[in-house]
N, C-alpha and C positions, 0 to 999 in steps of 0.2 A: 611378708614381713612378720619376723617373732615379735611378739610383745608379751607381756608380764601384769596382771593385778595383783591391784596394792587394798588387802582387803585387814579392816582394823573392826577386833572387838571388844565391845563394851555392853552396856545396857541401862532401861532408864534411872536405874538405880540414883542415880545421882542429879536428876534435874534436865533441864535445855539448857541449861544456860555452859554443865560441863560436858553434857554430846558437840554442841555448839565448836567449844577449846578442842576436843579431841578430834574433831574434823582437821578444822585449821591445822593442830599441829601433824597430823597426817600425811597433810599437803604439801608440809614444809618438808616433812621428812621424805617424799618421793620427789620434789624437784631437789633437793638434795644428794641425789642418789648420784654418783656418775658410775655408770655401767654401759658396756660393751650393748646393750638391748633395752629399752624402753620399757619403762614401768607406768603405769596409768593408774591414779589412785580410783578406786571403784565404789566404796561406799564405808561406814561406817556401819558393823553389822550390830545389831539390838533384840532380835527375836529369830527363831526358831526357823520363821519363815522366811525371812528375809537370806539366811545364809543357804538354802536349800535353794533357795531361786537366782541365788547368784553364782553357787556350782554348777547347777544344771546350764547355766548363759554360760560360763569359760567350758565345759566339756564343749558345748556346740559352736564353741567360737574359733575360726579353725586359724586367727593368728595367735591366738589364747596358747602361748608355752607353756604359762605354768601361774599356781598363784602364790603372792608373799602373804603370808600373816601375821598380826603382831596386834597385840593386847595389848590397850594402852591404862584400859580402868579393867577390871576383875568382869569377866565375860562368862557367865553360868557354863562349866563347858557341853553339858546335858543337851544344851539346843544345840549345838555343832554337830551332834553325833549322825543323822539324818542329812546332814549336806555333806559332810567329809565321807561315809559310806558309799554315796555316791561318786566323789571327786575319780575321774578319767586323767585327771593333768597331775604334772610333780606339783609336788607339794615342799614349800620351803617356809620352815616357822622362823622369823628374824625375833629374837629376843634380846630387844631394847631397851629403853625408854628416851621422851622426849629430848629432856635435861642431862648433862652427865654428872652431873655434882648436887648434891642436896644445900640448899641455898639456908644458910642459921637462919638466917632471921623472916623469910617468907614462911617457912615450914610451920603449917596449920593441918587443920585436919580437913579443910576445904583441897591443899595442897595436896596433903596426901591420898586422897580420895580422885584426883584427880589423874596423878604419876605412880600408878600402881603397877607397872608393868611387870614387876618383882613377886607380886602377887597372883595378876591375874596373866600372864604365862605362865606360871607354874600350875595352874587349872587347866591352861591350853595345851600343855605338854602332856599331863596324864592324860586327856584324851584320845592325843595321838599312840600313846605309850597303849592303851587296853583297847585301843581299835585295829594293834598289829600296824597302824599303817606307813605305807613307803614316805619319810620327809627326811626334809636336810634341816639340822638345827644348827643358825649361825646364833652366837652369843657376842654381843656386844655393845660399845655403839655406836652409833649410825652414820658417826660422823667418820668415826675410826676408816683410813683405807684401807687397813687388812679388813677391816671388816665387809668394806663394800666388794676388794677382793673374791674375800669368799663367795660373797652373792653373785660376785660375777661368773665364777667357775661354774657352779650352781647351775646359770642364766646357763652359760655353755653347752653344759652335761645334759638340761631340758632340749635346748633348738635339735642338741645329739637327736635326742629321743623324739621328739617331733620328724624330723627328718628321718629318723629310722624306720615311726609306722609307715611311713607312706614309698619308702625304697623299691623299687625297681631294678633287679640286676640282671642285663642279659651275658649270657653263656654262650657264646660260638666253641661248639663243641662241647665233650666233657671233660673230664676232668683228666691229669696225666693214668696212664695203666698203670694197679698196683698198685697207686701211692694211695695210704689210708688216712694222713692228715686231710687232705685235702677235700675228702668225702666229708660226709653231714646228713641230718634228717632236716628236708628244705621245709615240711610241716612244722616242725619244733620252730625253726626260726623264724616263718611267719607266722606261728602263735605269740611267742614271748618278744621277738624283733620288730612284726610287723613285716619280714622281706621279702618281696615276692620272686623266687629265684624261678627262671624259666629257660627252657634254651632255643636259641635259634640255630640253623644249618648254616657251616661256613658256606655252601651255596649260595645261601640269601644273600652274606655279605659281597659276595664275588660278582653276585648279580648286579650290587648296589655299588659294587665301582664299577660296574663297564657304566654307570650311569653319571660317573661323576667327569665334566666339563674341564676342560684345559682353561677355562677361564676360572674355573673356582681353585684350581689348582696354584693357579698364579697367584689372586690370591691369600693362598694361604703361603707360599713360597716367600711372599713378600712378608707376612708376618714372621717366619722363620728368620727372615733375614735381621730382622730388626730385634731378635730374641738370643740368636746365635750367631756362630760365624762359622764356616763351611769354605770348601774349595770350590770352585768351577766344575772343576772333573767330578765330581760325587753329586752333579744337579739331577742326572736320569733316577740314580738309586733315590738321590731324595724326593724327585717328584712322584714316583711311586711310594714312597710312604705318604704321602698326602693324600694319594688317591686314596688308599687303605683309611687313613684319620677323618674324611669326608664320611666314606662311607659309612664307618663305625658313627658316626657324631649323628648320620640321618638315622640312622636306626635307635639310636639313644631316644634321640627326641622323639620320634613317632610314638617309640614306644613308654615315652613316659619315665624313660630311667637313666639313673645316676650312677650305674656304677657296669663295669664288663668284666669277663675274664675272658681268655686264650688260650690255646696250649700249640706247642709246636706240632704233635702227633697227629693233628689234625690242622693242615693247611691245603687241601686241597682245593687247586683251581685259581690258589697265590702263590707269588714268582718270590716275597717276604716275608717273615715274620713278622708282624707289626712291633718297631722297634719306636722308632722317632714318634708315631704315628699313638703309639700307647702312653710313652713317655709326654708327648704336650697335651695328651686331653689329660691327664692325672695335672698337670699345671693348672688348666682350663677349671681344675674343679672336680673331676671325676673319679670314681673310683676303680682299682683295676689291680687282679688278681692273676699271676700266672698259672701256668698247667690246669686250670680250671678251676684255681682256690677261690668260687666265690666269699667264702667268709671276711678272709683279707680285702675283695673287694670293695665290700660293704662297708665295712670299718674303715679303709680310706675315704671312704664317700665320706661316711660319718664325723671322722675328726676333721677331713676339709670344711667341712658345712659348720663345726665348731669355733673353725679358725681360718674363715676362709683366708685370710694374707698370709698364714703361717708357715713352717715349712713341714712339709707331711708327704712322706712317700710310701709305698710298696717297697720292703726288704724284704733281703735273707740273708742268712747267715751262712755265709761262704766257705772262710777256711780260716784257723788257728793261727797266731802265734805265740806260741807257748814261752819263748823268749821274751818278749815287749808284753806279754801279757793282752793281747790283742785281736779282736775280730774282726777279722775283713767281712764288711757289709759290701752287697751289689748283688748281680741278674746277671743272664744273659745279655740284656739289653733293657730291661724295662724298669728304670731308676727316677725318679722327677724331679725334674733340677730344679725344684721350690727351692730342693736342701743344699744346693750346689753353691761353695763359697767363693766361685767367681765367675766369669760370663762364661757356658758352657757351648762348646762346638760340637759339630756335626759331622761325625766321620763314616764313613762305609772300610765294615770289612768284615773277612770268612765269620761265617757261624757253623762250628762243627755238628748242631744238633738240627736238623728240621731238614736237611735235603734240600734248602732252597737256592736261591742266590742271597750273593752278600748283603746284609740288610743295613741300613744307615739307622743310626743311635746316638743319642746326645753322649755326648766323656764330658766328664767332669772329674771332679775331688768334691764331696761335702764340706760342709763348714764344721767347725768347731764347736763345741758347748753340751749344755747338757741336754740330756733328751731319754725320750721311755722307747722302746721295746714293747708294740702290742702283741695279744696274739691271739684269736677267738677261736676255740676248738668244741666241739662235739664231744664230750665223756663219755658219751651213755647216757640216755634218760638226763642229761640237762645239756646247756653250756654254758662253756668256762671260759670266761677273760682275763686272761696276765698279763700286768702287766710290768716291764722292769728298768728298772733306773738304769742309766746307763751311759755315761762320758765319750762323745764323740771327740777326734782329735784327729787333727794334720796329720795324715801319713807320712810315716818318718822313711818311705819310700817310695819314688818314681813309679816304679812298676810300667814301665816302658811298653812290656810283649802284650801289656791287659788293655786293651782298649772300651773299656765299659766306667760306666759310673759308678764308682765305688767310696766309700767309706771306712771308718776305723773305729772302734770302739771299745770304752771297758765295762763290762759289765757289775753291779752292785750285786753282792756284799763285798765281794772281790772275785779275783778272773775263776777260780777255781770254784769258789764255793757258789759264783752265779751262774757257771755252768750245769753245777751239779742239780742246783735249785730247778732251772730251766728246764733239764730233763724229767727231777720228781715231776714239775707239775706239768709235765706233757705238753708242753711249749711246742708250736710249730715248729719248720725250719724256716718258714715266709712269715713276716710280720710288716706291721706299720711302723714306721718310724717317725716319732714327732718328738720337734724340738720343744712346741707350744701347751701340750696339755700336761697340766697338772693330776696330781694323784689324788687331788678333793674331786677334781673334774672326770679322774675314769671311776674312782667310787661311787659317788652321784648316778654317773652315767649307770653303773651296775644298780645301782640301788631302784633308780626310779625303773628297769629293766625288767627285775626281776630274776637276773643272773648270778652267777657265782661270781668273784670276782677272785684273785690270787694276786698278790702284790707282792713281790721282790724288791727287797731297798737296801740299806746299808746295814739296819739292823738285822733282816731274816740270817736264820741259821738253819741248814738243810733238814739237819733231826726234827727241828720245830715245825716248818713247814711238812714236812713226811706225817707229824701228829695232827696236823692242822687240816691237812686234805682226809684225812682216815674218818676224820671227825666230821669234816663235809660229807662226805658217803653218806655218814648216820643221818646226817641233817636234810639232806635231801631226797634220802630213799622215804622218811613220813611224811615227806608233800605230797 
């Protein structure tokens, strides 16, 4: 379970009797708080030593996601500098104060000494500002919901990061032949990610369904049932995806991890492609990456564990239309019907690529709304997250002959100029698609990272963006 401290600076500058009130109102202000993750007020900090021993207790605290700070009387920032050098967690400065209104006739100098938040945040900020260090500064107050909003996106973009050090993604096989997005240096991303990308042999897996039970299979067949709706005739092809979904699920958890990739080029010793079988564990929570894009799988791991009710799938972008202005989203087979806007079924039929037999796959249609476009790529000597706004919508077509889960979507600034954007900044063809996270929430997530980030929205203009990446190079080649 993530949790959050609520850690407030001041000093004895002013008495007991005002450490005293600025405890209190602390207190008031963390059960105040309504956020998606628990905040625990921790102490009122007053000397040097006291903040250094309460960084070093959240780095070693491993529900500890992250901590708040907020200066409520003028906090020398000089003694911070030796616990925030150390700080291992995000770091979020809330800049408040208790009151929102300055009161005529209370206002004394006992008052103002008291409500100095205006003061002594601006002390706490420059020392974030000449320590370089990674925070998110909300400005508000406390009552405000956008403001506890932001803290929540915040809260989000931290469990991200949490859940990222400790990622686990296994690889049955490699990656598709040729394809160079899909490649990566797995050191880099468990330096800056935390991810431990590792592979297992489609053997292993093959071993681990001859091991899987007609009785577990059942069931999961009964969950399937109560999830989709399916014919009669397609219970054989389905119950061999389950077998497949078992297997994968035992291997997950042995080994500790949250996220898989596949590729079709490599299915030896399986009669399917895991289709249904890839498709419920990405409902289940998992992350899952075709032709062997662990990147993408991580990142779905990632934003599920930010949202886990939300909806969040593995895409790609399929094919044009230049007409409607529009991009068909979907897979072969491997779509999560989190994003699906109505009960999705279970169908088997041909799969022209992998030589197997016909494999069973959720169909659907996505729902409507808005939603981003992620995409984690490998540069060169860093990596880059894009991410892009993007209007999902009802297909204004049947599409009868296509039996897969598919989508529709328009891209920001508009269809042209977010295509051309997509390509400058070397945008995958496979992404995440969420409806749930916000653009405070994938900056965060870059910031506390230590990544680049790339953002496409209605404002970016191609030329600008083209100036903007040129200028990253600069910026990244002196790290």
């Amino acid at each position: 379970m993530a949790k959050f401290w609520f850690i407030t600076g001041s000093q004895f500058l002013y008495g007991e009797e005002t450490i005293r009130q600025v405890e209190e109102d602390s207190k008031v202000i963390v059960d105040g708080l309504k956020l998606p993750f628990p905040v625990e007020y921790k102490l009122t900090a007053k000397t040097e030593a006291e903040i250094e021993k309460v960084v070093r207790e959240a780095n070693y605290d491993e529900e500890c996601a992250g901590i708040i700070t907020f200066c409520h009387t003028f906090s020398p920032s000089k003694m911070w500098i030796n616990g925030l050098t150390l700080l291992q967690k995000p770091w979020l400065h809330l800049h408040t104060q208790f009151n929102e209104t300055i009161p005529n006739e209370a206002i004394d100098m006992d008052y103002m000494n008291l409500h100095q938040s205006a003061h002594g945040d601006r002390e706490h900020g420059f020392i974030g500002a000449r320590l370089r260090a990674p925070r998110t500064v909300v400005a508000g107050y406390w009552k405000d919901p956008a403001v506890q909003e932001k803290i929540a996106q915040w809260q989000r973009a931290a469990v991200g990061a949490k859940f990222s050090r400790s990622l686990k993604i296994v690889r049955f096989g490699d990656n598709m032949r040729e394809v160079a997005v899909t490649e990566g240096d797995k050191v880099e991303a468990q330096i800056k990610l935390g991810w431990q990308v590792n592979t297992w042999a489609v053997g292993d897996l093959v071993q681990e369904m001859h091991k899987v039970t007609e009785a577990e299979i059942d069931a999961l067949m009964a969950e399937y049932a109560k999830l989709y709706t399916f014919e009669e005739k397609d219970t054989e092809a389905i119950r061999y995806q389950a077998r497949e979904e078992i297997a994968i699920e035992k291997i997950l958890v042995r080994e500790g991890a949250m996220a898989f990739s596949n590729t079709f080029q490599d299915l030896h010793g399986m009669k399917q492609l895991p289709g249904l079988a890839s498709q419920h564990l990405m409902h289940k929570g998992y992350g899952f990456g075709a032709e062997g894009d662990w990147k993408t799988a991580g990142m779905t791991a990632i934003i599920k564990a930010m949202y886990p009710d939300g909806a969040t799938s593995f895409m790609e972008d399929y094919t044009y239309d230049y007409k409607h202005e529009l991009i068909l989203g979907s897979h072969m087979l491997e779509v999560c019907p989190s994003i699906a806007a109505d009960k999705p079924r279970i169908e088997v039929h041909h799969l022209g690529i992998g030589g197997k037999e016909d494999p069973a796959r959720i169909v659907f249609e996505g729902k409507a709304g808005k939603a981003k476009a992620i995409s984690l790529i490998d540069i060169g000597g860093r990596l880059r997250l894009i991410s892009q706004d993007v209007t999902c919508e009802k297909p204004f077509q049947d599409m009868p002959n296509l039996p897969v889960a598919r989508t529709m979507w328009r891209p920001e600034p508009s269809f042209l100029d977010g295509l051309t954007c997509w390509i400058i900044a070397g945008g995958a063809h496979h992404t995440v698609l969420s409806y749930e996270i916000t653009t405070q929430a994938v900056h965060d997530f870059a910031a506390i990272m230590g990544i680049e980030l790339v953002v496409i929205d209605k404002d970016t203009k191609p030329y600008t963006l083209e100036r903007d990446l040129m200028l990253g190079d600069v910026i990244y080649a002196r790290r």
